[in-house]
C-alpha positions in Angstrom: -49.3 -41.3 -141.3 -50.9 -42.0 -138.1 -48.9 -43.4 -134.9 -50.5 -44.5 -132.1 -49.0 -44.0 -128.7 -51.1 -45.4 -125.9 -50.0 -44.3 -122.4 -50.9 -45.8 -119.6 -49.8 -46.0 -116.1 -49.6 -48.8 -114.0 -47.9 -47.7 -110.8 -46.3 -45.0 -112.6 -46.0 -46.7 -115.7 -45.5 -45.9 -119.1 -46.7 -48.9 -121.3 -46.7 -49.3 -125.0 -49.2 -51.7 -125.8 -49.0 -51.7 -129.5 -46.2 -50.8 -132.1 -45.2 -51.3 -135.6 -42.0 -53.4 -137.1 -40.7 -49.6 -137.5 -40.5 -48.7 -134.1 -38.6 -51.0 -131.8 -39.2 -50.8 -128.1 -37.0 -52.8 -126.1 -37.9 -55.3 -123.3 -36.3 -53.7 -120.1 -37.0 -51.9 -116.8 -35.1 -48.5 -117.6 -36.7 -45.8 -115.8 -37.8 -42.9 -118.3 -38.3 -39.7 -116.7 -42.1 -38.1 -116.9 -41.2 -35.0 -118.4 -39.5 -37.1 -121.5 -42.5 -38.9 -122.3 -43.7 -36.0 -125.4 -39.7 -36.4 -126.6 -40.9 -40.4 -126.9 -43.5 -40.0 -128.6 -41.8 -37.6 -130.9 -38.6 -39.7 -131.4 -41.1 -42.3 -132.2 -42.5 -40.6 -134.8 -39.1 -39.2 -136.8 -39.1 -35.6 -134.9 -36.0 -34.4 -133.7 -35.9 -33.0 -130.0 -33.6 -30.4 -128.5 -32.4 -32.4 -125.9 -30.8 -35.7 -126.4 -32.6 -38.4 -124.9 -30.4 -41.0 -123.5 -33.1 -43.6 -123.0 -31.9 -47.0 -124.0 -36.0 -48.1 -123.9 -36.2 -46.7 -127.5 -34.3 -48.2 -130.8 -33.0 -46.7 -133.7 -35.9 -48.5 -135.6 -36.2 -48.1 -139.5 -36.1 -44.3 -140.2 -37.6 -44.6 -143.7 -40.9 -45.6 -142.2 -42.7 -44.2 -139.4 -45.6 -44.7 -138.1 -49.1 -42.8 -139.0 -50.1 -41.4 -135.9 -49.5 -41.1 -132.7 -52.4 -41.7 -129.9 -51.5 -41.0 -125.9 -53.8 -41.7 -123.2 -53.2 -40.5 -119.5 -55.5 -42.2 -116.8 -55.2 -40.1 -113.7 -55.8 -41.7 -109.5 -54.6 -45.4 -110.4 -51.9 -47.3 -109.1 -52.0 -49.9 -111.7 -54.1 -51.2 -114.6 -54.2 -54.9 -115.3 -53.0 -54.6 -118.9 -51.9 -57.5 -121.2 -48.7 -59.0 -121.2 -47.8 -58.7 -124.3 -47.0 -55.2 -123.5 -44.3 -53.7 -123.0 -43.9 -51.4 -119.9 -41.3 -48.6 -118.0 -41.4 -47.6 -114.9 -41.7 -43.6 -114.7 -39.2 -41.3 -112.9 -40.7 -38.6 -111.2 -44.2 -38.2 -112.9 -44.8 -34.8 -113.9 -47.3 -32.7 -115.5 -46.7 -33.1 -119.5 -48.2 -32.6 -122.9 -48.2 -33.2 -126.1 -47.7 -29.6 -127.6 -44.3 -30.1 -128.9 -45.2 -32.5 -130.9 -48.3 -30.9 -132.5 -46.5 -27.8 -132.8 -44.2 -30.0 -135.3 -46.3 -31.8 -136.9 -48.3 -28.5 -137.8 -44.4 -27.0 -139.2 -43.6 -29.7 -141.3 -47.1 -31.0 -142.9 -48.9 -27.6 -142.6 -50.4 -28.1 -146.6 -51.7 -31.5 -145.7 -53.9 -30.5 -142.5 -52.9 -33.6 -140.4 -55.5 -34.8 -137.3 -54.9 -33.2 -134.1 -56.6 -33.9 -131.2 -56.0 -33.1 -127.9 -59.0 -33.6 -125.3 -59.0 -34.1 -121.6 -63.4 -34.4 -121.4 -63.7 -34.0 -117.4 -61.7 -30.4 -117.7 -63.8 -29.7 -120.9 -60.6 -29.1 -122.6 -60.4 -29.6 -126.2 -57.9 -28.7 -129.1 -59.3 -29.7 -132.8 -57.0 -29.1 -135.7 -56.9 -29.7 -139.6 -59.0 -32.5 -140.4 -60.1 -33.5 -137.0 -62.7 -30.3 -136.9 -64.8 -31.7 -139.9 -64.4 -35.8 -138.3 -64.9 -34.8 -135.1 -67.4 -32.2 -135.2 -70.1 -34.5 -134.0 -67.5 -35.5 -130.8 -69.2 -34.6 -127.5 -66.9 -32.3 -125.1 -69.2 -30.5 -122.7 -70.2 -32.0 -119.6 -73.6 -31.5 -120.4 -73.0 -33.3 -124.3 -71.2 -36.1 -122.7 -74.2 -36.9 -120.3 -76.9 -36.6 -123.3 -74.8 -38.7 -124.9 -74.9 -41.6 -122.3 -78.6 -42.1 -122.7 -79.0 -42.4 -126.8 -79.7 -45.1 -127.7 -76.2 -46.8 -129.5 -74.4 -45.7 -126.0 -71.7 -48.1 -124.1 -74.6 -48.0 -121.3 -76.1 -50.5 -123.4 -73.2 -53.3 -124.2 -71.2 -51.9 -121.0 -71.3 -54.4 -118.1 -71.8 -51.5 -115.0 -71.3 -54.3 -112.4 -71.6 -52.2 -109.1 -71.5 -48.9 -111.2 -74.8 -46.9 -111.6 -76.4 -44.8 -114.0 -77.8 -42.5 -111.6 -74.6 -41.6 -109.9 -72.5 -38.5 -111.3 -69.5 -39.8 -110.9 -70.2 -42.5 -112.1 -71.7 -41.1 -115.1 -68.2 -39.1 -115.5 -66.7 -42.1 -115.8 -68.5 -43.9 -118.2 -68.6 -41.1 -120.8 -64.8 -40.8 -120.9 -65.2 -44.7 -122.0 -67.8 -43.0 -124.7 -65.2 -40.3 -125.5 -63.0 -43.3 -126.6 -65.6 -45.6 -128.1 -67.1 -42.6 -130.2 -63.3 -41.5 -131.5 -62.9 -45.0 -133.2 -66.3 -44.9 -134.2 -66.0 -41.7 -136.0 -62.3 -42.2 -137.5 -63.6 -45.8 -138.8 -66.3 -43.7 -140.9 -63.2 -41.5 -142.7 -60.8 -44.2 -142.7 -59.1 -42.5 -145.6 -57.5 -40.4 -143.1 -55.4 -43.4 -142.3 -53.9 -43.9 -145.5 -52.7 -40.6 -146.2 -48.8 -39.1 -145.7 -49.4 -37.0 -142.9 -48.9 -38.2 -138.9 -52.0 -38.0 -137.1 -51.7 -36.8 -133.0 -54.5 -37.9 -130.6 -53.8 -37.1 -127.0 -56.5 -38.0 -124.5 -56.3 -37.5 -120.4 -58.9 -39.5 -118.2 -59.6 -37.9 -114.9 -62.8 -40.4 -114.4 -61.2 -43.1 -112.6 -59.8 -40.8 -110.3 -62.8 -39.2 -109.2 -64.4 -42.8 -108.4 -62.0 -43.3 -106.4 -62.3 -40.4 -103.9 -66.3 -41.2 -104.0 -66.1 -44.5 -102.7 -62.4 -45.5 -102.1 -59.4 -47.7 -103.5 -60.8 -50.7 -101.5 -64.4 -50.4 -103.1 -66.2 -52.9 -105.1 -66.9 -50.1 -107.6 -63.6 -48.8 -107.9 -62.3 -52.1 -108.5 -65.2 -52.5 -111.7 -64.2 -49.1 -112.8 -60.5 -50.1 -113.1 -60.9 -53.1 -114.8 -63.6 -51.6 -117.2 -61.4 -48.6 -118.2 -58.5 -51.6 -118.7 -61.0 -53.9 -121.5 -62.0 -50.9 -122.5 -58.6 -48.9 -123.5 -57.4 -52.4 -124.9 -60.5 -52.4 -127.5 -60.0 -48.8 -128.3 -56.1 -49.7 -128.6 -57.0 -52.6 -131.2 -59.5 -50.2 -132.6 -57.1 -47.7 -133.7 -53.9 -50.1 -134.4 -56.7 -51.9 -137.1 -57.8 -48.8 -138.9 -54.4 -47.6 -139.4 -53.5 -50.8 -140.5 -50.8 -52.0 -137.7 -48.9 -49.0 -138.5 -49.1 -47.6 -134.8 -47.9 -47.8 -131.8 -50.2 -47.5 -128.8 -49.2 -46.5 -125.1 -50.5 -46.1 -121.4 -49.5 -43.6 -119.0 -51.2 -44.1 -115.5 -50.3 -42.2 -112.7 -51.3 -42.1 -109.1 -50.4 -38.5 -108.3 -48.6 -35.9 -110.2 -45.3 -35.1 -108.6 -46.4 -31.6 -106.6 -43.2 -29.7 -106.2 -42.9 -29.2 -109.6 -46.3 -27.0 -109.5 -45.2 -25.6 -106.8 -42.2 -24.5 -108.4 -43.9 -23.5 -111.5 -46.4 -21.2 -109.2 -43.7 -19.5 -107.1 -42.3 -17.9 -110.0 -44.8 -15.4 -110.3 -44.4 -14.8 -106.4 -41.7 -12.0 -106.1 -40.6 -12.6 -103.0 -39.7 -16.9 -104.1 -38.1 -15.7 -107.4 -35.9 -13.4 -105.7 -34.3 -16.3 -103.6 -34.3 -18.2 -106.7 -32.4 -15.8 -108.9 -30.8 -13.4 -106.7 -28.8 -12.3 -109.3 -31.5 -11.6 -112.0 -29.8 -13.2 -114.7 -31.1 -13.7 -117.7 -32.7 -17.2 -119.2 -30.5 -19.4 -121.3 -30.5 -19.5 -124.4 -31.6 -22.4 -126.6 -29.7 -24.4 -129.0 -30.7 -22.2 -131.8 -29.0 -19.4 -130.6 -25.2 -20.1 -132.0 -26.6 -21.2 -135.2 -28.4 -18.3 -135.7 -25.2 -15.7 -134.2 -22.9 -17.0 -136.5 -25.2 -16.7 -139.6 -25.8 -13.2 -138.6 -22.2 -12.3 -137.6 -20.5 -14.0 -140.7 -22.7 -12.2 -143.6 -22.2 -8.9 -142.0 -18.6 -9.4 -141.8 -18.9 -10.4 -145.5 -21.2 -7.5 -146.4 -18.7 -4.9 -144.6 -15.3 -6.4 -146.6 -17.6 -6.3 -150.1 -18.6 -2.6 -148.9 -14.5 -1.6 -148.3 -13.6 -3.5 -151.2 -15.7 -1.8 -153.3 -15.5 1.8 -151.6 -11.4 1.0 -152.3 -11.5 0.5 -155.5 -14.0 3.3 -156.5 -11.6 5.5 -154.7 -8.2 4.7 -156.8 -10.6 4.0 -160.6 -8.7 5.9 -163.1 -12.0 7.1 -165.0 -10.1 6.8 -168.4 -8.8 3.5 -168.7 -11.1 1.3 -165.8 -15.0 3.3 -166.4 -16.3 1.7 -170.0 -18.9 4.8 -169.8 -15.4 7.4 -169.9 -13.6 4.8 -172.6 -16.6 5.0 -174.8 -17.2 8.2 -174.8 -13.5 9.3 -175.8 -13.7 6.8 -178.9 -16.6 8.9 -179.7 -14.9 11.9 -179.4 -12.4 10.5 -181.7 -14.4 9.8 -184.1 -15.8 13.1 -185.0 
């Protein structure tokens, strides 16, 4: 099962572009804070969460189908993407730093024998996660820097269908750019050549971060002809690979865009300090310990309980050993005087 979660932000935005009959989004302006978005996208897909999410942008939806995968796209250094209407979008509350791992980690728990697709790929870092399936339909993907630019000149490249308007082919940023938009184009490509992937029971993750925007943006500024290009450009271009992958899993996906000016910084900061002695003793002058997670009663009374049990059974049965008159409650003593009877 694939479901297809296209993020994208538009001032802070969190937009679903696309979604099946299964997964009702309503039509509203509710804030959804930016460290929620993975508990979305797992809700989405029939995963529980440990926290409750009291987000009224979400329905119920029908719980006996969910969608087949689950596709997230995060476009870094843009205040807003001119995306269609027919979208549905959230304004984000602060916009924080946040993956997908959560999710992967439960899809990989609960459909472990059916090696669902996983991939997680952010091509400007050179970060990329391939699991199950993905590593023998992706395996041609370029990652590298270097693989991405090769890529760019073969012949069946974007550069040759792409409109570059003020964009160049002998810039690098530039060039960054354009081979996040091959990234995309060469994921739909790919999938479309296994499309029995689609069809199967498993949920399918795809989690892509876009950095190239950004960087055109500090090249030649907000206010730039080719900034302007590059935005619209990456908006065509993440509505074709939205239809793309809605159509090959059969409208059974929902697609979403997160763009985002800026990540919030004091969270970082935060996160950084912690290994700083001196911040963490002002933060916990106490030294107490963390909390503990929701697991934690579950698991105390399970352990508690059977070792009450197993101590009663052990002074029950220590008891009754004790007081056993050997000739009337032992069968091994009863037996044997019969015997002696006998002869």
């Amino acid at each position: 099962a694939f479901y297809v979660c296209f993020s994208g932000v538009c001032g802070d935005e969190f937009s679903v572009l696309r979604s099946p009959q299964s997964v009702v989004f309503r039509d509203g302006s509710w804030p959804i804070p930016g460290e929620r978005i993975p508990d979305v996208a797992a809700l989405s897909m029939g995963f529980s969460v440990e926290d409750e999410l009291s987000w009224p942008g979400l329905a119920v939806g029908d719980l006996f189908h969910r969608p087949r995968a689950t596709v997230l796209v995060t476009v870094k250094g843009v205040d807003k993407l001119t995306l269609p209407d027919k979208g549905i979008s959230y304004p984000i509350e602060n916009a924080v730093p946040f993956s997908l791992d959560s999710v992967a980690n439960a899809i990989h728990t609960l459909f472990s024998e059916e090696t669902p697709v996983v991939l997680q790929l952010a091509p400007s870092e050179e970060r990329v996660y391939m699991v199950g399936k993905a590593n023998s339909v992706f395996e041609d993907l370029s990652v590298t820097l270097r693989q991405l630019r090769n890529r760019l000149f073969q012949d069946n490249s974007i550069l040759s269908s792409l409109p570059l308007n003020s964009l160049s082919r002998n810039n690098e940023v530039d060039l960054l750019f354009l081979s996040e938009l091959q990234v995309l184009h060469d994921i739909a490509s790919l999938l479309s050549r296994h499309k029995h992937l689609a069809k199967d029971h498993s949920p399918d993750l795809y989690s892509l971060e876009l950095a190239g925007l950004e960087e055109v943006g500090k090249r030649y500024g907000e206010d730039s002809q080719q900034f302007k290009d590059a935005s619209q450009i990456l908006a065509d271009s993440l509505q074709k690979f939205a239809d793309e992958m809605f159509n090959l899993y059969s409208g059974n996906a929902v697609v979403e865009v997160v763009a985002v000016k800026a990540f919030n910084s004091p969270l970082m900061r935060k996160t950084r300090s912690i290994l700083q002695s001196s911040q963490s003793e002002t933060e916990n002058p106490y030294n107490l310990a963390y909390p503990y997670n929701y697991n934690y009663s579950v698991i105390f009374n399970i352990i508690l309980w059977m070792m009450i049990g197993l101590a009663l059974a052990v002074i029950v049965i220590s008891y009754n050993l004790w007081n056993m008159d050997p000739g009337y409650d032992s069968i091994i003593y009863r037996m044997t005087n019969q015997k002696i009877r006998m002869d």
